[in-house]
Every structure is written in C-alpha cells, then in structure tokens.
C-alpha positions in Angstrom: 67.3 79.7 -11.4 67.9 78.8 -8.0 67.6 75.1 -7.1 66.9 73.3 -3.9 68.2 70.1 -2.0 65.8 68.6 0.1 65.8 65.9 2.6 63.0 64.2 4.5 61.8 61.6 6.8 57.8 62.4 6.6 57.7 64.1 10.5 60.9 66.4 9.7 62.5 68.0 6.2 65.0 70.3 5.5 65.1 72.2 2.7 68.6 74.3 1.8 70.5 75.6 -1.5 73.4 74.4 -3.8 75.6 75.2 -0.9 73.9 73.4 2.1 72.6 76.9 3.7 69.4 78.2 4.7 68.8 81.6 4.5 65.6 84.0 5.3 63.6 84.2 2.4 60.0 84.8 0.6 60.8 84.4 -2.8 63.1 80.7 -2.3 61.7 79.7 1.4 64.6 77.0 2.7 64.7 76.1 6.0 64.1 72.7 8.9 60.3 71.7 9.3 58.5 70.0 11.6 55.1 69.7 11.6 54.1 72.7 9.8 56.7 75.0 11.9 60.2 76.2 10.6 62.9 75.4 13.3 65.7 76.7 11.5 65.7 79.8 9.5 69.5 80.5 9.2 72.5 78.1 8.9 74.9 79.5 6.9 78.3 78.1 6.8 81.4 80.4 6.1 85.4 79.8 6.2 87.4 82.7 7.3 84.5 85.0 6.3 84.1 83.8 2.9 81.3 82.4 1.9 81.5 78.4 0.3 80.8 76.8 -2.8 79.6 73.3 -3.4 82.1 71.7 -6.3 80.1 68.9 -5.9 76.5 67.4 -4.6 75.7 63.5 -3.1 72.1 63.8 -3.0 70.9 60.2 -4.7 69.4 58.9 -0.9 66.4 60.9 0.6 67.5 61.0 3.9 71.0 62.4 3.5 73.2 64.7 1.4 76.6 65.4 1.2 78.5 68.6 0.3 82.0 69.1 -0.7 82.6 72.9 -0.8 85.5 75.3 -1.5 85.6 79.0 0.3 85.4 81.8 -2.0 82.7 82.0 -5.8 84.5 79.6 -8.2 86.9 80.6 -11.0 88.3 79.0 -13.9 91.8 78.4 -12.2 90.0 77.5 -8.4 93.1 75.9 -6.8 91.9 75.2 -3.2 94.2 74.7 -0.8 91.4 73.8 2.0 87.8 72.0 1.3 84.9 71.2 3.7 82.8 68.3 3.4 79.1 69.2 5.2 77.0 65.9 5.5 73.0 66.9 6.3 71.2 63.7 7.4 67.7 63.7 8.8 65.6 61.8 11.2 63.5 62.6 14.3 66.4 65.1 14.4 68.9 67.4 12.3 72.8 66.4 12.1 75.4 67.9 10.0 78.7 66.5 9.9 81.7 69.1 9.4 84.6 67.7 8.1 87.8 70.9 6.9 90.7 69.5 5.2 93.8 71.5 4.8 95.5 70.2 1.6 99.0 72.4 2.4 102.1 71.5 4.1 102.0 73.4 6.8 99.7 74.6 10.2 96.6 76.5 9.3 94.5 78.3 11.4 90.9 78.5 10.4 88.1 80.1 11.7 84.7 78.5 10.9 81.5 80.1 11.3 77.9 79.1 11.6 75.2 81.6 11.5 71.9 80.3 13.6 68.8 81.7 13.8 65.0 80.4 13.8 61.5 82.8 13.5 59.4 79.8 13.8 57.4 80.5 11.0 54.4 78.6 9.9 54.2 77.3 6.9 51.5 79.7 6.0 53.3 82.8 6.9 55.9 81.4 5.2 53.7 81.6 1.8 51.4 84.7 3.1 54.7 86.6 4.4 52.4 87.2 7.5 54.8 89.0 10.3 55.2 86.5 13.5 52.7 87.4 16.6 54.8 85.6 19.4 58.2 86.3 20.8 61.4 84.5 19.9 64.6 84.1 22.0 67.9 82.4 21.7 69.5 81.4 25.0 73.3 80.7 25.2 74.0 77.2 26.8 77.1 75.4 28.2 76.7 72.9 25.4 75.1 74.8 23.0 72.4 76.9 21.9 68.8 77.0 22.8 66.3 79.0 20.3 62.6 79.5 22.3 59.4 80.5 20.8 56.1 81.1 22.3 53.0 82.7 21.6 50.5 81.7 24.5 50.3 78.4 24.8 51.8 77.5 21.4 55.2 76.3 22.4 58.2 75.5 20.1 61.8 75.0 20.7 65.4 74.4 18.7 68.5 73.0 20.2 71.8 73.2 18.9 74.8 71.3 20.3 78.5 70.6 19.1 80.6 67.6 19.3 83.4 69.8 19.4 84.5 73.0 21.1 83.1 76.0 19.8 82.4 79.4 20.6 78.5 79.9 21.3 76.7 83.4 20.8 73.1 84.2 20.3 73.6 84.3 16.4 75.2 81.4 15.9 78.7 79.2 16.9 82.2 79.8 15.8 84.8 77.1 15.4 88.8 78.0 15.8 90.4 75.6 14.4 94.4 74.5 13.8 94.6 71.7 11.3 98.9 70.0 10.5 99.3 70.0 7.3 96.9 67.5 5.2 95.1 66.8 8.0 91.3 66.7 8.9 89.2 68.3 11.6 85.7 67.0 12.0 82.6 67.8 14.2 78.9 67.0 14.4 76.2 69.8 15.1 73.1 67.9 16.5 70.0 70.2 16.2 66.8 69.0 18.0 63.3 70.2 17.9 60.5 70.4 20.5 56.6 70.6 19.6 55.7 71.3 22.5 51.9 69.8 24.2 49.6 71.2 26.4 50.9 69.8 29.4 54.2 71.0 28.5 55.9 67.3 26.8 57.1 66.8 23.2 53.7 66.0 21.8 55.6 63.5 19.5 56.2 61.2 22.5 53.1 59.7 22.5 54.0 58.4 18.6 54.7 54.7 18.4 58.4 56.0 18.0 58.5 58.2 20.6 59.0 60.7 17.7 62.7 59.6 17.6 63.7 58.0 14.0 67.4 57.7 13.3 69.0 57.6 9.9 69.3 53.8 10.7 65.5 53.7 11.3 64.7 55.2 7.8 67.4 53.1 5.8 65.7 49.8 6.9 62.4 51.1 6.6 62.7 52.4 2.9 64.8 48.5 1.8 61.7 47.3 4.0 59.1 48.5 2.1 60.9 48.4 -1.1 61.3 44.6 -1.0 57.2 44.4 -0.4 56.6 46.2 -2.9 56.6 44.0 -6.2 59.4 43.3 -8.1 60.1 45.3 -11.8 62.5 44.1 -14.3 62.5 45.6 -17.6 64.1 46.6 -20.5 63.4 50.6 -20.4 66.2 52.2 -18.1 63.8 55.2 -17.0 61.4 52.9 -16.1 63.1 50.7 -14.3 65.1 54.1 -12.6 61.7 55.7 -12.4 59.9 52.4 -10.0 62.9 52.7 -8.1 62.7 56.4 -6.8 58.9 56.7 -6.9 59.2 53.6 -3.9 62.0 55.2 -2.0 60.3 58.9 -2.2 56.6 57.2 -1.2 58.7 55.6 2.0 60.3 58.7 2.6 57.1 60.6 3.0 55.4 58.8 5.3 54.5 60.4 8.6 53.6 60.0 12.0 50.1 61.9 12.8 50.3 63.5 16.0 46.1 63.4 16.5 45.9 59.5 16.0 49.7 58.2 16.0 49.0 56.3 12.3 51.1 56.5 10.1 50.0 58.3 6.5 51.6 59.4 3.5 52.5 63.5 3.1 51.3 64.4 0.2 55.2 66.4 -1.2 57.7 68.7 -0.3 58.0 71.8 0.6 54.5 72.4 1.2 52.1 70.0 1.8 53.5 67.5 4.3 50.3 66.5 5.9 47.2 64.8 5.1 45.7 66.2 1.9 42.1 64.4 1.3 42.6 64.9 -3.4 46.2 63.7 -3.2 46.2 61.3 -0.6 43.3 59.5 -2.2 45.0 59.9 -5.8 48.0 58.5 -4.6 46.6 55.4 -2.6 44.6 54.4 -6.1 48.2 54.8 -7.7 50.0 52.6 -5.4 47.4 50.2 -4.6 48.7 47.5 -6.8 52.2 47.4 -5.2 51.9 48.6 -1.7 48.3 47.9 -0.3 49.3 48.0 3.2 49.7 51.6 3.2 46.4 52.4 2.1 44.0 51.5 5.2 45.6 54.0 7.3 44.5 57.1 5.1 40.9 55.6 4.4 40.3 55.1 8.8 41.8 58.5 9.1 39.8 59.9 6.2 36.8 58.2 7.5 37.1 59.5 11.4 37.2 63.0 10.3 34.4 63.4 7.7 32.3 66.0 8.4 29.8 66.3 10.8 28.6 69.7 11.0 27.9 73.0 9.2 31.3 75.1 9.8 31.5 78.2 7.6 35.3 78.9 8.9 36.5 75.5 8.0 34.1 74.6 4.8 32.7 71.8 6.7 29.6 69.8 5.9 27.7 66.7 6.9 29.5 63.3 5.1 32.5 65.8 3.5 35.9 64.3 3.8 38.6 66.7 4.7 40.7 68.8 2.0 43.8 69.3 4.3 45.1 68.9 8.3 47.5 71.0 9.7 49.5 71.3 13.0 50.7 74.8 12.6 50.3 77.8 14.8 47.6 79.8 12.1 45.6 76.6 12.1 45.9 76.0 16.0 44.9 80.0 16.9 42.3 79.5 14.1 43.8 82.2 11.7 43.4 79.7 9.2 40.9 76.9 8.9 43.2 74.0 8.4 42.7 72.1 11.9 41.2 70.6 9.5 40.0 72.1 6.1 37.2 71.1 4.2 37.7 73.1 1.2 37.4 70.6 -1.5 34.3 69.5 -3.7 35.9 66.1 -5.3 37.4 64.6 -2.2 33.9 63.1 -1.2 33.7 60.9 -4.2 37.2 60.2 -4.2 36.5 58.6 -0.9 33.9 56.4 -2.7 35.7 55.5 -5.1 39.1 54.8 -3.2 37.1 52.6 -0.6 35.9 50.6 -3.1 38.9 50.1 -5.6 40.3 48.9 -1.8 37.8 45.8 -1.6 38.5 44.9 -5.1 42.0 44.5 -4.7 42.5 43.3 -1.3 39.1 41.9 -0.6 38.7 43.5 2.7 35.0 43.2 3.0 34.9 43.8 6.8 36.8 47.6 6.0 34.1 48.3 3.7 31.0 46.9 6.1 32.9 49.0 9.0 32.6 52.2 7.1 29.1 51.6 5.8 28.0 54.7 7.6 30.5 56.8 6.7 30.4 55.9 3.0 26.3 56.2 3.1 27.0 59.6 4.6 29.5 60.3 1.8 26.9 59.4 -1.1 24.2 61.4 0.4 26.5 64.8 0.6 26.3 64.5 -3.2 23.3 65.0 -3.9 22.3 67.4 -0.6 25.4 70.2 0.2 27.2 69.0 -2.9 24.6 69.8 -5.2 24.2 73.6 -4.1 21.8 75.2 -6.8 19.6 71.9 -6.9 20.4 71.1 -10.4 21.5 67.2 -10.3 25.2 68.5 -10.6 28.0 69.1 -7.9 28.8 72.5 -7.4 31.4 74.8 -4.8 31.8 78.1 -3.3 33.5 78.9 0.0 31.3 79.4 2.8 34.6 81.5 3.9 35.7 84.3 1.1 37.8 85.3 3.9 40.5 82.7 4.4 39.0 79.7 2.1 40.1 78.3 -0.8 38.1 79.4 -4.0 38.7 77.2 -6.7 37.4 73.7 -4.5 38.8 70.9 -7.5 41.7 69.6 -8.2 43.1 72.7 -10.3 42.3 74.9 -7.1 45.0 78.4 -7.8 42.8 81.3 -8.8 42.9 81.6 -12.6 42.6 77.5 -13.2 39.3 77.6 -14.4 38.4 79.9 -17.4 36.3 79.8 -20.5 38.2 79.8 -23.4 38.5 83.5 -24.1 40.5 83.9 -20.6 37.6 85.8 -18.6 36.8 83.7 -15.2 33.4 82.5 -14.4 31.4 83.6 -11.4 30.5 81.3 -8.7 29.5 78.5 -8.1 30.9 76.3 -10.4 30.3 72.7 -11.1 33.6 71.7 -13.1 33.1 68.9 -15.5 35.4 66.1 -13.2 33.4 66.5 -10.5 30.3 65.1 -12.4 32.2 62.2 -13.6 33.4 61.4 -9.7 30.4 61.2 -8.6 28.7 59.3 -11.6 31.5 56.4 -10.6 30.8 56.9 -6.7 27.3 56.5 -7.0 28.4 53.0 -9.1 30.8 51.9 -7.2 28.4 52.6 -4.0 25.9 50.7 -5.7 28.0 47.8 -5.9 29.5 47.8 -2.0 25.5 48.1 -0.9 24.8 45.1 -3.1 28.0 42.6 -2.4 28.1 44.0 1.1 25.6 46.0 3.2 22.9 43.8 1.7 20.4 46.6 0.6 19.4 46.0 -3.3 17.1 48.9 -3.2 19.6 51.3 -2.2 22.0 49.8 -5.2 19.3 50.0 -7.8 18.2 53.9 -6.4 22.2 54.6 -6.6 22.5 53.2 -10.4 19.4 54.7 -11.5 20.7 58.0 -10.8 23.9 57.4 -11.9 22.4 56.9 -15.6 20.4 60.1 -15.0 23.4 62.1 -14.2 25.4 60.3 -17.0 22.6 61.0 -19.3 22.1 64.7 -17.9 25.8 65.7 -18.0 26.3 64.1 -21.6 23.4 66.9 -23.0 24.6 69.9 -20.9 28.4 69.7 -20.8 29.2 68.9 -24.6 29.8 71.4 -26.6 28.8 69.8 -30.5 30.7 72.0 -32.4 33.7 71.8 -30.8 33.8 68.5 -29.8 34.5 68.2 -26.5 33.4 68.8 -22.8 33.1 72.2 -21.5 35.6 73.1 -18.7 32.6 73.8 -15.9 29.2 74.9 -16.0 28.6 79.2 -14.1 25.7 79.1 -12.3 23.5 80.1 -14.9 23.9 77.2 -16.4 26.7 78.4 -19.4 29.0 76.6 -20.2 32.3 77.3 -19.3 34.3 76.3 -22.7 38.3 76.0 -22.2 39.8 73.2 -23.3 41.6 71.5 -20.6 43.0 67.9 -19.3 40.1 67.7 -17.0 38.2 65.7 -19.7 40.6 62.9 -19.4 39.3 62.7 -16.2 35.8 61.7 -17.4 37.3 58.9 -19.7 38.6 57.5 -16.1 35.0 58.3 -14.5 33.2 56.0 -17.2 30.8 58.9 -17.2 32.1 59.8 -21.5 29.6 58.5 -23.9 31.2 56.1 -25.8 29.9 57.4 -29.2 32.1 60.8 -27.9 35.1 59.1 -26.4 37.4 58.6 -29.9 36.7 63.0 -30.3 38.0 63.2 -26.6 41.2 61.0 -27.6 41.7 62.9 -30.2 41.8 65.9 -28.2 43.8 64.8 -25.3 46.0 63.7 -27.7 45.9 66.4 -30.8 48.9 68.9 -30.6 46.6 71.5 -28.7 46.6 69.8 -25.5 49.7 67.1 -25.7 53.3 68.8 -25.6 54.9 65.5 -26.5 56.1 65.1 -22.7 52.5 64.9 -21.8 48.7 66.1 -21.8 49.0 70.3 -20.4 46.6 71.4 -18.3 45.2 73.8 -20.9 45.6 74.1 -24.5 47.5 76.3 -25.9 45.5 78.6 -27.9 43.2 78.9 -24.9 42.8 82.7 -23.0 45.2 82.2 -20.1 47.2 79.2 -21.5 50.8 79.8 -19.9 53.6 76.7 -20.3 55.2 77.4 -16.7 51.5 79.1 -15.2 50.9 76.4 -12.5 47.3 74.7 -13.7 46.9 76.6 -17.2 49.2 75.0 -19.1 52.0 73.1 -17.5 52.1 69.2 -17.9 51.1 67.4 -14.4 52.5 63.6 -13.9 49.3 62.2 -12.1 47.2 64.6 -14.3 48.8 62.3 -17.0 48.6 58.8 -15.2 45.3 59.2 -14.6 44.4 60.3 -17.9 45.7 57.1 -19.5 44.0 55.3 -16.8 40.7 56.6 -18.4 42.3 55.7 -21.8 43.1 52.4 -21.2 39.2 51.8 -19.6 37.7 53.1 -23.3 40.1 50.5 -24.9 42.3 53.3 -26.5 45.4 50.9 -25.4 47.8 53.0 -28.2 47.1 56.4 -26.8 47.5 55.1 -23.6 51.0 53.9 -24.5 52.1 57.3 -25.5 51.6 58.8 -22.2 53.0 56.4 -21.0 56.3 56.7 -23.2 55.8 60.7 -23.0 56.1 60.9 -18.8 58.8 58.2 -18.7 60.9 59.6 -21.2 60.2 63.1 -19.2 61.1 61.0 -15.8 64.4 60.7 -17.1 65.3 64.1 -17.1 64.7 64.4 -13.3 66.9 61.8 -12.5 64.0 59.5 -12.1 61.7 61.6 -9.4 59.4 63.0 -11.5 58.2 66.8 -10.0 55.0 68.3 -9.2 54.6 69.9 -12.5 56.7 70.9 -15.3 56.2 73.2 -18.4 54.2 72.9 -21.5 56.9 73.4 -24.2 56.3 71.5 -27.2 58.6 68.0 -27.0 60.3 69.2 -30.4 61.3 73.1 -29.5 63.1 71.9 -26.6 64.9 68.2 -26.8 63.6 68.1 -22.9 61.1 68.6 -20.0 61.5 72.1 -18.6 61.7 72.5 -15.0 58.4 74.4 -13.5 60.3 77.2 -11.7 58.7 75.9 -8.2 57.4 72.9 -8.7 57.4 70.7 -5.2 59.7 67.5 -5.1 58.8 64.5 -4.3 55.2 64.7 -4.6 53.7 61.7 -3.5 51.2 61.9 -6.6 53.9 62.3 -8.5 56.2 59.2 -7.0 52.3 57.0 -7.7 52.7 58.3 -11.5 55.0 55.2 -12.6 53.0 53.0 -11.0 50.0 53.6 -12.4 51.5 53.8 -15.7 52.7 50.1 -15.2 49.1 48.9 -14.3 48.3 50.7 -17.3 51.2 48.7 -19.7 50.2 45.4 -18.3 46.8 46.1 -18.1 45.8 44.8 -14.5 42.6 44.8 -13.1 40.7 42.9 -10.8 38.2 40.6 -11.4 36.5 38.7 -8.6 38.9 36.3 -7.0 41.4 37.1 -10.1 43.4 39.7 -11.7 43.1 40.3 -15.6 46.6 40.8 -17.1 46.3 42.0 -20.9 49.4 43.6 -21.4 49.9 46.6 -24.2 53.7 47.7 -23.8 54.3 50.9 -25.7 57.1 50.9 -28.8 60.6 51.0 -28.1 60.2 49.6 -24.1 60.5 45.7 -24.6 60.1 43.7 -22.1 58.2 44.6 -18.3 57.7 42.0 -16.0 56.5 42.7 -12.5 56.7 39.6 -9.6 54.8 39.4 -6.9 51.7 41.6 -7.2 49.6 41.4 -4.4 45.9 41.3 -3.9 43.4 39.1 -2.8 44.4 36.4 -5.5 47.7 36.3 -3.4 50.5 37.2 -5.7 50.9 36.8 -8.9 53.2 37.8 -12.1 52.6 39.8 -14.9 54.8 39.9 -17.9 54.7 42.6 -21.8 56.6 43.3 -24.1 56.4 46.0 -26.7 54.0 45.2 -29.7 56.4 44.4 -33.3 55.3 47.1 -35.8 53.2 44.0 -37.8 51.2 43.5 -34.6 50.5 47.5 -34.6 48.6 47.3 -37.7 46.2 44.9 -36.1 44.6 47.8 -34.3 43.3 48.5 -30.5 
C-alpha cells in the first residue's frame, strides 16, 4: 500500500510519497494546497534520468521532512556512490532544500532534474475527477518559473525560483552539476503561491500575518502553545507520546480564515482543511480542558454564520449552524454549495451544547449573554426545520439531491446507516444521536436561560420537553428484544435496527434510561461491537459490516473518546478504562498520531491496529482523542466555581498526573494511578 508524507501549517500542506514527489493522480491525490486549490501537481525529482529512492525518512516535526534518497529501485547489494538529501519545509510558502553528495574520488557530472507542473485543481475535482473549466499556463522567467491559472475572475498563481543556476523550461528546471570528489552541491527551490482577490492582491494580505508564516513562525508557535497547554507526566509511554503529538498536530492545524482573519482549527489532512461545524465542535469539547483559548474563535465564527434563510442549494435554514466552508473555485462559481454548506442535522445542538460546556469551564458568562440570540435561534431550529415530519424527533433530507450531502450525521458516506439486514432506509431519517443531542441541548439551554438570560419560563418550557423527548425516544427507539437502540427511525416510523457505536453516543447525551444503560455497556463492549482496539462503527454480524468500509465497521478515535465520555457520565468507570487502554495501546502503533479511522480486526487475529487504506492524518478529532481520554482517567468535571477530580486510571497505566489545568478555578492539578487488583473487586 502506498503511504503518504504530509506537512502542514493550517493555511498551506503538502502532501507527497515515500520519495518526496508529487505526481498526478485520482486514486493517491498528492500535491501543495492552499486554501482548497492544488498549486503543485508535479515535482518529481530524478538523477541522471533515474528515478530516486528514499533509504530513509525524518518526518517526526509537522512542519518539515527530510529525505535521504539513492538514484535507481533498491537492491540487496545498493552500493551508492552518490545520495541526495531533499528537505520539504512548509510555511506561508514551499521550500525544498537539495543537497547531492558524490561519495567517489573523482569529478562527477550530474544532471538533476525537476519535473513542474500545476492544474490547479480543487479539492473537489480532486475527489469528483471533474476535468478543469479554466485555462492554465506556465511562463518561463529569468529567475524562475511562473505557473498561471484563471477561470474568469478566479485567479491563482505558482512561482518557482532557484537559489542556484538552473536550466528553466515550461515543464520543469534542470540542474547540471560538477561535484570534486566527496563534495556537496546544494540549492534551495522557493515555491510561492498567490490567491488571488477581486481587486487583483493576494487575498491572504489582509490576515494578521500578512499570510506570510516562516518555519520560524510555526516552531515557536507549536513550543508556544504546547507550554499552555497543561502539563502530563505519566507512567504509560503511549500516553505520554500520544499528549505530545495530539498538541503539536492541533497547533499545526490551525488556520488563518480569509472571510474574518481568525484563526480556527482545520479539521485534518488531506481533505478537510477548513471549518467543519461536527468536527470543529467535537474537537473544541475535546480540547477544552487543556487549551481553552482556542475555542472562542470557532464558537464567534460558528455563531456569525448560522443560518438565516431558506437556501435549497446550500441546505440552509433559519438558526442552522454551518456543516462546512470552502474557498475553492466549485464553491466560489457555486458548482458546489460549500461557500458555506449547511448539510448537517447534529451540528445545531452541537452548538448548544459546546457553548455551554464553554461557560462551565471558563466562566465566560458575557460569551454566552452575547450569543443569546443565536443560541435561542439554535434551540428553536429543533423543534421547527429540524423536526421535518412533525413527530417530536430530528429528522434530514437534502433540500439538494443534486450536489448535497445525503447522509446529514456524523456517519454521513452513503451506506452508513442500514438496518441490520444491509438494505438502506428511505428518507428522511431521524438517527438515534441526533435525539440524544438535542435532549442535552434543550438542557443545557435550559440552564444558560436560567443562570444567564434571566428567563425561568423559557428554562422550565426547555426541560419540560426535554423529558418528553427523553421519555418519547426511550419507547420508540428501543428495540426489547434485542436490547439496544435502533440505528434511526424511516419515515414511517420503523425502526431502523443495526447495531452500531451511535448508541454510545446516547450514554454521552444523558438521554439512556438508566434502567437500559448496563445492556448498552454490554453491547458497546460485548465482542460484536468492540475489536479490542476499540468500539467499530458497526457490528460485525450486521448486513454491510466491513473492517476497512469507512463508517460500517472500522474503529473511529473520537467515536471512541466520546463513547467513554458517555461511559464515564453513567458511572461505568471500568468500561471506560478499557477504551481508554484499547485506543492508547492502538496510538502506539501510529507513532503516537492516531488516524482518522482504522480497521475493525479483532485485537487477537492481528497483534495490532490495521491501517484504514485512506484514512486522513492528523485529524483534529483525532489529535482531541487523548485528551478526552485523560479527562476521562482523572475524571474532571466542573462544578460551580470548582473542578471535581475522581480519578479511575485503567490497569497497567500507573501513575497520570496533569499540572496546570485551566478553568475558571484558575489552575489546578490532578493526579491517578491505576487501581491494585484488591481495589478492582470493590466495584464501580
């Protein structure tokens, strides 16, 4: 399988193979991005018309990766007498640093190639394999190479200059080199990229950067935010290795929005560097115990572009918040409806939810009095566009079959939600998660209108139907002889009966009876559902279950974190520990930056986590998944002016101890330790 190496600073990312090349392709898209557009499609590197391979690969920092190649496909007796070194780093900008050493004892002459080419490509023709509707030119340069595309008034450009003197064609630069004998020739390819505004400046200039970042800029940023952020010590080596990356990856995709110049946390590589409204809420309720500051940002620029209209094209409603923003060419000539996309049916209560987990922990009171509109607007979507067939429950279809997502939760590819034979339910669908979201939205609304906006009544109408719709959902969505919650209701009111991970989600929403919850444990956690690396996404004697199909069977990080979130609030503190110990252990295996998703083997047929063939890395929700797990071990939660610390460390971990948590207490410590096995018997 063919494996990528990625670097990224939020605004820009490349994305190459083993060898440090990009090359034109659907079925492994590499390539420079900016802002949803790919400036470089082609950068191969070749020595004397041979192609290179990487011996070996530096890619521990985020920002930069080093290469140390040898021309020609290895053998068994490879005896090199010349290597290149190729450095990528990444900023505002692209550098690589070319560095040939001839390791003989007399001249050489070498002649170093560099195929160059861009098609500009957006990210979702990229995807689609749509053909490009603009016109693309490269333009030889005294210093360098110029690479133009426009399409109207859509504007993008890619420079390419040398440090040293090269040959420049329209396909790329050649390098003729003499090197004395074992000596070193070096050079430095500088590639810049223009998004281009409608007055004809780099849109980025207006950024509080000026859109220029240097590899400096990043490295201080990253130690910057790492030394915020609390500190971890700990007996358990993945954890500790798994903190560490999951900070560095979180500061690494940060970005500059062009529309408000904020800055706002991607939600992963390769595809989704932008604001997504699911995982941008998911991951600032992950984080929110260790890096509060980020959060405001995403809930003002959440909050400014909540829906205000009907918009069939774009999914839009009254009080929605956004699914997705783009920058892109299909979203700017309204080919697609991402400018932005509304296409989501959880991310309203999310918003709700997040807003208020916020003020709990930081005790900003004026954010949540500010937004009183916006979250009152929120609530009432619920219960008006949310509930589309009138039946107390939240619903979605696409008001756009054409170019609209179908699937509007979290497990949004086609065939995620089945019943348990594999056939696929007609729309609308009301998925059970969605219920419990809003059941702790209309809470948790209840208790900001109370503390804050001063309006009992509105509190007391908000909890009242908050029991209805606990009570209502608790008769319609159980299924009594199997023992758990149906996957969804169709809109005749069936019910939609895989078993999935989605019912952890309800233990998180509080919306579980608790007479049900220890048969829902015993799901989540019976062999069906948990591989040993973690809860899958579907069980696997279900219909469609498939270990490496993307949301019907493979085992998601923050699907897991936030299932033993909802674990630890039902006081099943044990279970909760083996997630816990299931997704660190699995951390491990992926050098501490847990992926996307991986597959649902069972933990005994294969010793380790297998890689989901194209799973994106680092995922923002995934780099939150540690985090959350450590609220879960030391069991933090706020209370009033205080935070709660009842710590329940699984087996085998020893000792955590986190400094310096902040929240509106100030900062304080926490400290667990794994339970002896005479304390186990003692129960939950």
């Amino acid at each position: 399988m063919k494996e990528r190496v990625s670097i990224l600073d939020g605004n820009t990312f490349l994305v190459s193979d083993r060898r440090g090349n990009i090359e034109p392709s659907y079925e492994f898209p590499t390539g420079l991005f900016s802002y949803d557009t790919r400036f470089l499609s082609t950068w191969v590197l070749s020595l004397d018309g041979q192609p290179l391979h990487a011996l070996s690969i530096d890619d521990s920092l985020s920002y930069k990766t080093r290469f140390f190649m040898v021309p020609g496909d290895p053998t068994h007796d490879l005896d090199a007498d010349v290597s290149v070194i190729r450095s990528h780093s990444i900023g505002s900008s692209f550098d690589e640093d070319l560095t040939l050493l001839n390791h003989s004892v007399q001249d050489r002459e070498f002649r170093l190639r560099l195929d160059i080419a861009s098609d500009f490509a957006d990210l979702f023709e990229v995807k689609q394999r749509l053909a490009k509707k603009g016109s693309t030119s490269p333009t030889v340069e005294e210093d360098g190479l110029r690479l133009t595309y426009r399409r109207q008034g859509f504007h993008r450009e890619t420079k390419i200059s040398s440090s040293a003197p090269v040959e420049v064609d329209q396909g790329g630069m050649t390098f003729r080199i003499r090197v004395a004998p074992h000596g070193a020739w070096t050079a430095r390819l500088h590639v810049s990229t223009t998004v281009y505004g409608a007055r004809g400046e780099d849109a980025r200039a207006t950024l509080p950067l000026g859109g220029q970042r240097t590899v400096a800029d990043i490295e201080a940023e990253q130690n910057a935010l790492i030394e915020r952020a609390p500190t971890l010590s700990c007996d358990c080596q993945p954890l500790a290795g798994a903190y560490r990356r999951s900070l560095t990856d979180l500061a690494a995709l940060r970005y500059e929005s062009i529309t408000l110049g904020v800055r706002l946390v991607a939600a992963g590589l390769p595809w989704f560097m932008t604001l997504f409204g699911r995982d941008s809420m998911f991951t600032s309720l992950q984080i929110l115990p260790f890096l509060p500051e980020l959060i405001q940002p995403t809930i003002l620029m959440l909050a400014g572009l909540q829906g205000t209209r009907i918009d069939d094209f774009r999914d839009e409603e009254p009080g929605k918040i956004l699914h997705e923003l783009r920058y892109g060419e299909t979203a700017g000539f309204e080919e697609q409806p991402h400018s932005p996309y509304y296409g989501a049916a959880d991310t309203t209560a999310l918003f709700v939810i997040l807003l208020d987990e916020y003020e709990r922990w930081t005790g900003d009171g004026t954010l949540v009095r500010q937004l009183e509109q916006e979250t009152r607007a929120a609530l009432a979507w619920l219960d008006t566009y949310g509930d589309l067939l009138g039946t107390g429950y939240i619903w979605y279809m696409t008001r756009n079959p054409e170019t609209g997502l179908a699937n509007q939760c979290w497990k949004d590819s086609p065939d995620a939600i089945s019943y348990a034979d594999g056939r696929l339910p007609p729309f609308p669908r009301a998925t059970c998660e969605l219920q419990g979201y809003a059941y702790d939205a209309k809470l948790r609304g209840a208790r900001m209108a109370r503390t804050h906006w001063h309006d009992p009544a509105y509190a007391d109408r908000l909890e009242r139907e908050a029991a209805a719709l606990k009570e209502r959902f608790n008769r319609d969505f159980w299924i009594p002889e199997r023992e758990y919650y149906a996957l969804a209701l169709d809109p005749r009111g069936r019910q939609v009966d895989a078993l999935t991970s989605n019912i952890g989600h309800l233990l998180w929403s509080g919306i579980v009876d608790e007479s049900r919850a220890p048969a829902v444990v015993a799901h989540l956690l019976g062999p069906r559902l948990f591989s040993g690396w973690g809860v899958r996404t579907l069980a696997d004697d279900q219909g469609r279950y498939n270990p490496i199909g993307y949301h019907v069977g493979t085992v998601w990080p923050f699907d897991n974190s936030i299932i033993a979130w909802g674990l630890w609030k039902y006081g099943f503190r044990d279970e909760a520990g083996q997630i816990c110990e299931a997704i660190v252990s699995a951390s491990n295996y992926f050098n501490g930056r847990l992926p996307e998703a991986f597959a649902g083997y069972e933990r005994g047929l294969t010793d380790y986590p297998v890689r989901y063939p194209t799973a994106g890395s680092p995922q923002a929700w995934s780099a939150g998944t540690p985090l959350l797990l450590l609220r879960v071990m030391l069991g933090l939660e706020p209370q009033g002016e205080h935070l709660i610390i009842d710590p329940a460390v699984p087996s085998g971990m020893g000792r955590v101890e986190l400094l310096d948590i902040p929240g509106r207490w100030g900062q304080v410590d926490a400290l667990g330790r794994s339970r002896t096995p005479h304390d186990a018997t003692r129960g939950h």
